[in-house]
Every structure is written in structure tokens, then in C-alpha cells.
N, C-alpha and C positions, 0 to 999 in steps of 0.2 A: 871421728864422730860425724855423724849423719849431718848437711844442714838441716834448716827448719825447712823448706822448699819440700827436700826428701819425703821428711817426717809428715808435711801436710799428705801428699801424695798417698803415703801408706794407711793414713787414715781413715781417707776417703771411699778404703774398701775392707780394711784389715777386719772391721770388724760387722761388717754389713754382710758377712759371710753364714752358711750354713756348713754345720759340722754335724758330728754326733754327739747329741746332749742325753741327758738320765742316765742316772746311774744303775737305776733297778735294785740299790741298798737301801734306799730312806734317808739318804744323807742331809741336813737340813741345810742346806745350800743358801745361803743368805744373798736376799737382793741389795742392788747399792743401795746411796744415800737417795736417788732419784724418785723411789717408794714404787718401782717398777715391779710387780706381779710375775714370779717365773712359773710356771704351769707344771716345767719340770727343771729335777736338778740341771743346772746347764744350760736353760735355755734362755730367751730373749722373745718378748712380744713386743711385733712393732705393726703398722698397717702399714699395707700399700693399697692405693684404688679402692679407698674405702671400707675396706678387710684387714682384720686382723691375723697375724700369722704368727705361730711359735715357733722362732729358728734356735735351733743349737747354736753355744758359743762356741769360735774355732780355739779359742784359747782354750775349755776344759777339755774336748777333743784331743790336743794336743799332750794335756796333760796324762789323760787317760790312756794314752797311748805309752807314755811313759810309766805310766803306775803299772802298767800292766808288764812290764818289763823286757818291751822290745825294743832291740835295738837300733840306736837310732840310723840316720840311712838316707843320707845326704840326696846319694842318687833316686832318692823316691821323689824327690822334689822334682817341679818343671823346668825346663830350658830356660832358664832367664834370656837366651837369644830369641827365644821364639817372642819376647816383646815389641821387639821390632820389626818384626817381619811381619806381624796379622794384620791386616788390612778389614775395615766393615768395622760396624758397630757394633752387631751383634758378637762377631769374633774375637774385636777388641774387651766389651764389656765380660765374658764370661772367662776369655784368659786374666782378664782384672781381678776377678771370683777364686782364679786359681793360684795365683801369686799370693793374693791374699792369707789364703787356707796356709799354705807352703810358709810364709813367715811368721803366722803363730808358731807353727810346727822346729823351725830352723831358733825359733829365740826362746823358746820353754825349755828347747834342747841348748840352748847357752852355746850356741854356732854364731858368735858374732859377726864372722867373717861374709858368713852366708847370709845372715839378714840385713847388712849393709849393703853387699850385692842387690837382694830383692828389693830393700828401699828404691835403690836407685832406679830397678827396673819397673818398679810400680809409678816411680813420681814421672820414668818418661811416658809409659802408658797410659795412666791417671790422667796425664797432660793433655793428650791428642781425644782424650774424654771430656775434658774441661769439669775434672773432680778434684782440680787440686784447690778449693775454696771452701772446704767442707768446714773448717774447724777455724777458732780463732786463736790466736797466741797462747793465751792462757793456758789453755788443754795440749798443746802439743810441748808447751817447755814441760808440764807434768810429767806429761808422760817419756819427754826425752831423757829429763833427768831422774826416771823409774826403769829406766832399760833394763837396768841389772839387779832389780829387784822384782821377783814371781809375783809377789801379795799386791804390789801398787799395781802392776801391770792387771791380773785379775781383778783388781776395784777400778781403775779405769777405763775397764774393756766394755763395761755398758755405756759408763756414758758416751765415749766414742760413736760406740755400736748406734745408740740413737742419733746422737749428731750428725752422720753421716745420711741416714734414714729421712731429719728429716730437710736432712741440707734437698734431697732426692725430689724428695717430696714434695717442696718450697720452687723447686726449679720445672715439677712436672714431669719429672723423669720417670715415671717407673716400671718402663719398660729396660731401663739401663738395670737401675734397684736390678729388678725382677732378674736378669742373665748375670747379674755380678753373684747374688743371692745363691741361682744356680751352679754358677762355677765353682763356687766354692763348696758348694755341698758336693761335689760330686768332686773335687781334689779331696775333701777329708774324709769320703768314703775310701777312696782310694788308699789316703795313709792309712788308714786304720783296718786294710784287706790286705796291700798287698803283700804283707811277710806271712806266711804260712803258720808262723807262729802264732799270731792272733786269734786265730780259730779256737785255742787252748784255751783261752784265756774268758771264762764267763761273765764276768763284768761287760768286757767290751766288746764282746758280742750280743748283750744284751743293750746294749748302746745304739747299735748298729738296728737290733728287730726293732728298737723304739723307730727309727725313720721311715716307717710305712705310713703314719700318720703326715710329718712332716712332706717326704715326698709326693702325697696326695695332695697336699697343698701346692707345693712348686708346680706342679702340671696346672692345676687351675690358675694359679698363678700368669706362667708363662701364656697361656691358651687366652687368656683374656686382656694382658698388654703387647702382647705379639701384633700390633695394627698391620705390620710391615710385610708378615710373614717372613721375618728374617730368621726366626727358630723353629718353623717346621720339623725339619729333624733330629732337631733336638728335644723336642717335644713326642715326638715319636720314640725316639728310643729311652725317652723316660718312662711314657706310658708301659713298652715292653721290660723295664726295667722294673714295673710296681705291681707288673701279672706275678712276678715272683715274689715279692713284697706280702700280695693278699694270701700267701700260702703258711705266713708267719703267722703263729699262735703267739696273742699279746694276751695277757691276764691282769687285771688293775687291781688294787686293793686300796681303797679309797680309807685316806684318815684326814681328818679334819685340818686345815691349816693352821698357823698360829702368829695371830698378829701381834708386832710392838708398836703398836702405834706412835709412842715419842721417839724410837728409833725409824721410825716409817717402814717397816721392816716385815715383810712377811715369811714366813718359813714353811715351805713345802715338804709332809711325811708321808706323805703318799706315797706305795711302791709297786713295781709294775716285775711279772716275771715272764720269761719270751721265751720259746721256743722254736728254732729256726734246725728245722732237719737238714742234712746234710749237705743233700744235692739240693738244694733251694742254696746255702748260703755258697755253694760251688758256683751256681749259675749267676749268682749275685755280682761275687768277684770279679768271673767272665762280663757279665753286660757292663758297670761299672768301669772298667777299663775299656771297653768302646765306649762306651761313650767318652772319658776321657783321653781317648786316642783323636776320636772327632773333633773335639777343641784344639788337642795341638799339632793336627794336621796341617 
């Protein structure tokens, strides 16, 4: 069993991740008890630097990946050695991004072995970040004692997801936010590309055309907390990254929401249908894995 030390650690980024969110069915996808607004199924709205942003959870990511019925694929995940080895903050905070992604992915798939592993390697990276303060007792026995249960784990993944947001935010970080945010969207791009099998699969490729929106935000995002210049090129090969993106045909079909107000609870029916021609979602795959080669160089 994890300690709680671990457990803080993984927190601290597990859910401050970007994934790929929307379904493109109209699933009514209910928010927590927090009365948090999801824009789409899957997603999470939090601000950084005064803006608001709608990230994908990497936990429906995750799942979707599994509904879709790919195999899972241990080695798609990151070097948990490469925690120790990166050096820089920029380095550190986006392979933070990518662990993150990698241990929804390792425990939706019921790999315990492997998301103890990542615990550990988050809580020592997390460390040398000074993110292992994110959460208080009460949320991490939750969620400790929910490991093996999908449905808690999915109800606790917002509150998390904010807590961590706005531990970030509280501390002034968010230029950390912003590269952990990144890394992680560009790990669950990656799980949800690189089996060739994916491509078959129309749900989650229409998951996938949804991210021209969100990754249009990450580049603003990074471009204006980057003081440092420390993600220059990673902000370059995202931009090259969403020349392919603007080639995606998105379609909305706008329905009305529907609130419970005594559950706090809104429900999104809205549905969206994407079109992603072939060599666009070929090139996609390609840029996507440089750029995640850049991280764990």
C-alpha cells in the first residue's frame, strides 16, 4: 500500500493533467458535488493567470481508451527512471505532466504494480518541485481507500483536479500549472495515438479532433507564463503541432443544458462531430511523439 507522503505527491499533478475529453455521443456526463460546470463530457474548467481553461480529465481519457478496446500496453507508458535523471524546472514540471497522464492510464487498467511504481516516482519528483502540499488528509485517505474502486476514483478526480489548481495558484505558480497541464496532454495524446489500432475506433478519434480547441489554449497558455523562456521549444512544436489541428473539421450541435440545482449539478447534451482526414491524423501521431520524445530526452 502506498504511504500517504506517496499519495500526496500524485496528487499534486495526477489530476492537473490534460487529456482527451468529449465524447461526441451526448453522454450526460455529470459534474461532482463541487457544482463545477463541464463545457464538455470529460472536461474540467479551472483558471490560470486569470483565464479560464477547459482541460480534459486524464481519468475519462483513460477510460476511453479502454472502452474503445485497446489493448492495454504497459510499455506505452514513461520511464519511471527518467524521474531522476531531468534536471530544470521546466523539464521537471512537464515530465510531472507526464507521469501524471501515465498513472490514470496504469490504474483504470487495474496495473497496481505499475501505479505504485509511478506513485513513488511522482512523490520523488513532485518533491524536488515542492508539490507534495497540495491536499489535506481528508482527500488523500479518500481517495487512498477508493484505489480499487473506478466510480470513487471518477468522483474524486475533480475535486483533486481543483485542489491541486488552486494549491498552484495560491503559491503563484503557474508557470509550473501551465508545463505540468502540458505534459500531460501531450502523454494522453500519445496513449490514445500510439496503437494503430485507435484510428478504427470513432469515438476516440473524435476525442482526439475535440483537442484543437484545448490545444489552442495550451500555446496561449504556455506563451504568456513562460517569463523564463524555459519552453521555447516546446511551444514551437506545439504551435507546429495545431497547423495540423486547424485542418480538423469540428461540427457543434448545440442543446440546451440541464440543471439540478439541489443536486448542484449540471448536465451537458450538447454533441459535437469531427472529421480528421487521414494524413492530418498520420501527421498528428508523428508531431505528438516528438514532441513527447523532447520531454524524455
Amino acid at each position: 500500500m502506498a504511504s500517504l507522503r506517496s499519495l500526496t505527491g500524485v496528487f499534486g499533478l495526477s489530476f492537473l493533467l490534460a487529456s482527451c475529453g468529449g465524447s461526441g455521443e451526448g453522454e450526460r456526463q455529470q459534474a461532482d458535488s463541487l457544482a463545477t460546470v463541464q463545457e464538455t463530457p470529460g472536461t474540467e474548467v479551472f483558471g490560470i493567470g486569470g483565464k479560464l481553461f477547459s482541460v480534459p480529465s486524464p481519468t475519462q481519457t483513460a477510460l476511453a481508451i479502454r472502452k474503445a478496446g485497446l489493448k492495454y500496453q504497459k510499455e506505452l507508458t514513461a520511464p519511471l527512471e527518467k524521474g531522476d535523471a531531468v534536471s530544470g524546472k521546466a523539464a521537471q514540471a512537464t515530465l510531472l505532466g507526464v507521469f501524471g497522464a501515465d498513472l490514470s492510464y496504469v490504474t483504470v487498467h487495474k496495473d497496481g504494480q505499475r501505479a505504485l511504481a509511478t506513485m513513488q516516482a511522482v512523490e520523488r519528483l513532485g518533491g524536488r518541485l515542492e508539490l507534495t502540499n497540495a491536499f489535506d488528509r481528508a482527500l488523500l485517505d479518500r481517495f487512498k481507500s477508493s484505489m480499487g474502486n473506478e466510480d470513487s476514483l471518477l468522483r474524486l478526480s475533480g475535486v483533486a483536479f481543483r485542489a491541486a489548481d488552486q494549491y498552484l495558484k495560491n503559491s503563484d505558480r503557474d508557470d509550473v500549472s501551465a508545463l505540468v497541464l502540458t505534459g500531460g496532454w501531450i502523454e494522453s495524446m500519445h496513449l490514445s495515438l500510439a496503437d494503430p489500432a485507435a484510428m478504427k475506433d470513432k469515438v476516440l478519434m473524435a476525442r482526439v479532433g475535440e483537442q484543437k480547441k484545448t490545444l489552442a489554449g495550451l500555446v496561449e497558455l504556455l506563451t504568456a507564463t513562460d517569463k523564463e523562456g524555459a519552453a521555447v521549444a516546446l511551444i514551437a512544436g506545439l504551435k507546429d503541432l495545431s497547423a495540423e489541428f486547424e485542418k480538423i473539421t469540428i461540427a457543434y450541435k448545440f442543446e440546451p443544458p440541464v440543471t439540478d440545482a439541489d443536486a448542484k449539478t449540471t448536465f451537458i447534451n450538447s454533441t459535437v462531430a469531427v472529421e480528421i482526414p487521414a494524413e492530418q491524423l498520420t501527421s498528428i501521431t508523428a508531431k505528438v511523439a516528438a514532441l513527447r520524445n523532447m520531454i524524455l530526452a
